[in-house]
C-alpha positions in Angstrom: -49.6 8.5 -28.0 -52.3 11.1 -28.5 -55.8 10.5 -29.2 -57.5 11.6 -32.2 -60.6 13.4 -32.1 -63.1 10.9 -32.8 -61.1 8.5 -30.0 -61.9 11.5 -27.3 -65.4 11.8 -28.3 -65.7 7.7 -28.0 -64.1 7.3 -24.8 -66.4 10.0 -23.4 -69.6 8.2 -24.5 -68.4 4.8 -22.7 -69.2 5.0 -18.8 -66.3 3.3 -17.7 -68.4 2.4 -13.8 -71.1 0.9 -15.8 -72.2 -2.4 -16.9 -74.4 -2.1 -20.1 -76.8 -4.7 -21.1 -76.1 -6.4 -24.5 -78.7 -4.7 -26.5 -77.2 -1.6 -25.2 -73.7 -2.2 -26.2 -74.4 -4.1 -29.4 -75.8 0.2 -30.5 -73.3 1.9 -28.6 -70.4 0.3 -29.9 -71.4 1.2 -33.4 -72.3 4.8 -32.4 -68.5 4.9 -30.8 -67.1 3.5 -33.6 -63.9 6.0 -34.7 -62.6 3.9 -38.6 -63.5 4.7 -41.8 -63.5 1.6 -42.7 -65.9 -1.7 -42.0 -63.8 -2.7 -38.5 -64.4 -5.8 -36.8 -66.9 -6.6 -33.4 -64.9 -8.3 -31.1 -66.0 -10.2 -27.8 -63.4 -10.5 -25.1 -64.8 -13.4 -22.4 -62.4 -14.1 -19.1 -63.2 -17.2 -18.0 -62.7 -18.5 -14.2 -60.1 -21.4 -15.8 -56.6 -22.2 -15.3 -55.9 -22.8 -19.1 -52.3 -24.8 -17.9 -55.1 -27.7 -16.8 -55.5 -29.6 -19.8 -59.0 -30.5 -19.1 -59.4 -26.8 -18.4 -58.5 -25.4 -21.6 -62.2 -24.2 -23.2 -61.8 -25.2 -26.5 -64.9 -25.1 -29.4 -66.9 -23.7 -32.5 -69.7 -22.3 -33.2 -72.2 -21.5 -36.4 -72.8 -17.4 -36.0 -76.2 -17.4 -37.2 -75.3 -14.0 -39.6 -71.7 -14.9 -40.2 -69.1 -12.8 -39.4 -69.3 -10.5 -42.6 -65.7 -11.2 -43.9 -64.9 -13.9 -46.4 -62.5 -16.6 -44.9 -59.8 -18.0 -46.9 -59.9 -21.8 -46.7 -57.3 -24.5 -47.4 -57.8 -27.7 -47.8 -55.7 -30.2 -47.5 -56.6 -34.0 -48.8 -55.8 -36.9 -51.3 -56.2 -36.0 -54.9 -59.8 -38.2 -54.5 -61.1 -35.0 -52.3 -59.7 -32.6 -54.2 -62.8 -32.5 -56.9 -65.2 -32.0 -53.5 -63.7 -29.3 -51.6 -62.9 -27.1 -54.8 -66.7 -27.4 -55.2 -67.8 -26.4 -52.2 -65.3 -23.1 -52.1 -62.3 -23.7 -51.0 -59.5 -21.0 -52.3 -56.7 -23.0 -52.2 -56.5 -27.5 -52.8 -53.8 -29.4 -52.3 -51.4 -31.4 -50.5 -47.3 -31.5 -50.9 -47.0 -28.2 -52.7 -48.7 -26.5 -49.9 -47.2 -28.6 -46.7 -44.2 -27.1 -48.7 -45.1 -24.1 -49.0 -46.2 -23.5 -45.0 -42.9 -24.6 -44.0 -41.1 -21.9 -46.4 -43.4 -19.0 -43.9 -46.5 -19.0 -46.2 -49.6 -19.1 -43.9 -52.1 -16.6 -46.1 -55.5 -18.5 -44.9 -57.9 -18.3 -42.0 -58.6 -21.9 -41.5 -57.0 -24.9 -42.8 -58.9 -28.4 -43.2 -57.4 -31.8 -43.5 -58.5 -35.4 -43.9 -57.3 -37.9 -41.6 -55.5 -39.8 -43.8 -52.7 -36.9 -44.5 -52.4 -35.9 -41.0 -49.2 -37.7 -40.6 -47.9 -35.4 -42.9 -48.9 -32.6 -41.8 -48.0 -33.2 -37.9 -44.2 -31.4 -38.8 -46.3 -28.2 -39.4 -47.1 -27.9 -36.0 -44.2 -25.3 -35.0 -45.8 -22.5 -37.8 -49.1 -23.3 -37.4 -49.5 -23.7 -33.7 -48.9 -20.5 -32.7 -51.7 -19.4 -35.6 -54.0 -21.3 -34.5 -54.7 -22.8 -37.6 -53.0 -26.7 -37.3 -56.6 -28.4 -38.1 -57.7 -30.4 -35.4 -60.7 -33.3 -34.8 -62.7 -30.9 -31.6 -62.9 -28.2 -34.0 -64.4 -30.0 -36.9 -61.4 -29.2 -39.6 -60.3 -32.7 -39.6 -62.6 -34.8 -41.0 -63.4 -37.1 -44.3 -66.0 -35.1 -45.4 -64.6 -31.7 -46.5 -67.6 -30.2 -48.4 -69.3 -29.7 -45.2 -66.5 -28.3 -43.4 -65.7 -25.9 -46.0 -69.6 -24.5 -45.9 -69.5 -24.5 -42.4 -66.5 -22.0 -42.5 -67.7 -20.1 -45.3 -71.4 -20.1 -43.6 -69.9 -18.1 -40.5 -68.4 -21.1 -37.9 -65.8 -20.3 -36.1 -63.5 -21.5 -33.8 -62.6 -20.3 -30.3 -60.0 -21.1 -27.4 -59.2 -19.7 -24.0 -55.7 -18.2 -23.9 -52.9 -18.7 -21.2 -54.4 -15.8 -19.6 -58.2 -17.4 -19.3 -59.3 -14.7 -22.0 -61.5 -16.3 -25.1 -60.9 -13.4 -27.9 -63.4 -13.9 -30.7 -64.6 -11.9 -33.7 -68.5 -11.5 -33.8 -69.3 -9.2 -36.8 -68.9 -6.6 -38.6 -69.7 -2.4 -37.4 -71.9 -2.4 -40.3 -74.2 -5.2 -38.9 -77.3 -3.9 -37.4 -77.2 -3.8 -33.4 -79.4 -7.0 -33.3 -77.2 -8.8 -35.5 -74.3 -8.1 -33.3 -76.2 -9.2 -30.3 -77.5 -12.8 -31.4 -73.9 -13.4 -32.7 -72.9 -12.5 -29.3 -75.5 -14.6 -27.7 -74.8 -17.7 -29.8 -71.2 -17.5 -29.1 -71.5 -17.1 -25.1 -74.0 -20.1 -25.2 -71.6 -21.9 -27.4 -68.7 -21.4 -24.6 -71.2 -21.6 -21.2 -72.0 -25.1 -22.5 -68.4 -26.1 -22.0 -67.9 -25.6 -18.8 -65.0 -27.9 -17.3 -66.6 -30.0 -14.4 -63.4 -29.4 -12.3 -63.6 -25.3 -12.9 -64.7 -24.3 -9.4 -66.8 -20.5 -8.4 -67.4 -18.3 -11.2 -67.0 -19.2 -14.8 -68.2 -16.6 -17.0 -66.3 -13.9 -14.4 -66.1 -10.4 -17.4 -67.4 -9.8 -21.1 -66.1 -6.8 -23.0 -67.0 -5.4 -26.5 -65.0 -3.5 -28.7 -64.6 -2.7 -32.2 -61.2 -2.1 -33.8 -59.6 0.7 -32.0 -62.6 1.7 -29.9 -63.1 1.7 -26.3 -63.8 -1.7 -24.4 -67.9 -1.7 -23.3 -67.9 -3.9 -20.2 -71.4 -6.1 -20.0 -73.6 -7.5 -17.3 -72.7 -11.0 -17.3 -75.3 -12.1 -15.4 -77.6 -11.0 -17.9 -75.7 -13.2 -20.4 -76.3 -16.6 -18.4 -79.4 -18.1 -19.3 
């Protein structure tokens, strides 16, 4: 697969044997930046875990103070008593049976799904589609929980949720190429605290081992972690 001209030109601006600073690649990645259209900042964190531990598996959210800059689609699902609450507070779709139906017929067009406690029973058998998505709501990540105005705010307000993969990687949309560079960076900074803080007690030598920065189809920008630990 050849690269197109505006590839070339952004791989030659990355120094592959450097480590930049995160002021430094928060500009350079929008200066390398080869899409026409508004592509996403990405963070890509390996951390020194063995994910198969299940005490090791770095799970969490965090509030980006300036969002992520795209509009997430939230479902809720809750008792018709709820329903009145979370519509309020902007959630695009509200509901219950129709839409447990509807996910088990393939239809998974939302970015974070919220459920009460009470209709988690129910929604246990979803597991196999939604699983895999990462979107099956869960209690550590704050989408299960009695109070749905506030988790739907939080979502649209920029939180999101993060989790090591089998490979030890934690892959994690910070922003928008539009954003300014220091936008880019305190989302990055807010995200890496977020993720230092849960450190598993039984992860031995280094944690936060590599940090890269890309934006959709551009080169990976390799940072100085140790400028990252506070």
């Amino acid at each position: 697969m050849s690269l197109t001209k505006k590839r070339k030109v952004a791989v030659t601006k990355v120094d592959k044997n450097k480590i930049y600073s995160l002021k430094e690649a928060a500009s350079l990645v929008k200066e390398i930046n080869c899409t026409k259209f508004d592509s996403s900042v990405d963070l890509h964190i390996r951390l020194g875990v063995d994910p198969k531990k299940a005490d090791q598996q770095v799970r969490g959210t965090v509030s980006l103070p300036h969002g992520t800059g795209k509009t997430k689609k939230v479902l809720v699902l809750c008792t018709p008593d709820k329903e009145a609450a979370a519509k309020e507070a902007g959630a695009d779709f509200v509901g219950l049976d129709e839409f447990i139906a509807k996910i088990e017929s393939g239809w998974v067009d939302v970015d974070v799904i919220i459920a009460t406690p009470s209709v988690m029973p129910k929604i246990g058998k979803l597991g196999k589609v939604l699983g895999p998505r990462n979107l099956m709501p869960n209690p550590k990540t704050g989408t299960v929980t009695n109070d749905v105005a506030a988790a739907v705010n939080e979502v649209k307000g920029g939180k999101i949720a993060f989790k090591v993969d089998k490979t030890g990687i934690v892959h994690a949309s910070i922003g928008r190429i539009s954003f300014a560079p220091e936008k880019i960076s305190e989302n990055s900074t807010e995200l890496i605290n977020a993720i230092l803080k849960l450190k598993p007690s039984s992860s031995k030598g280094t944690y936060l081992k590599a940090v890269s920065m890309a934006s959709t189809m551009s080169p990976g920008i390799t940072l100085d972690t140790k400028s990252l630990i506070n």
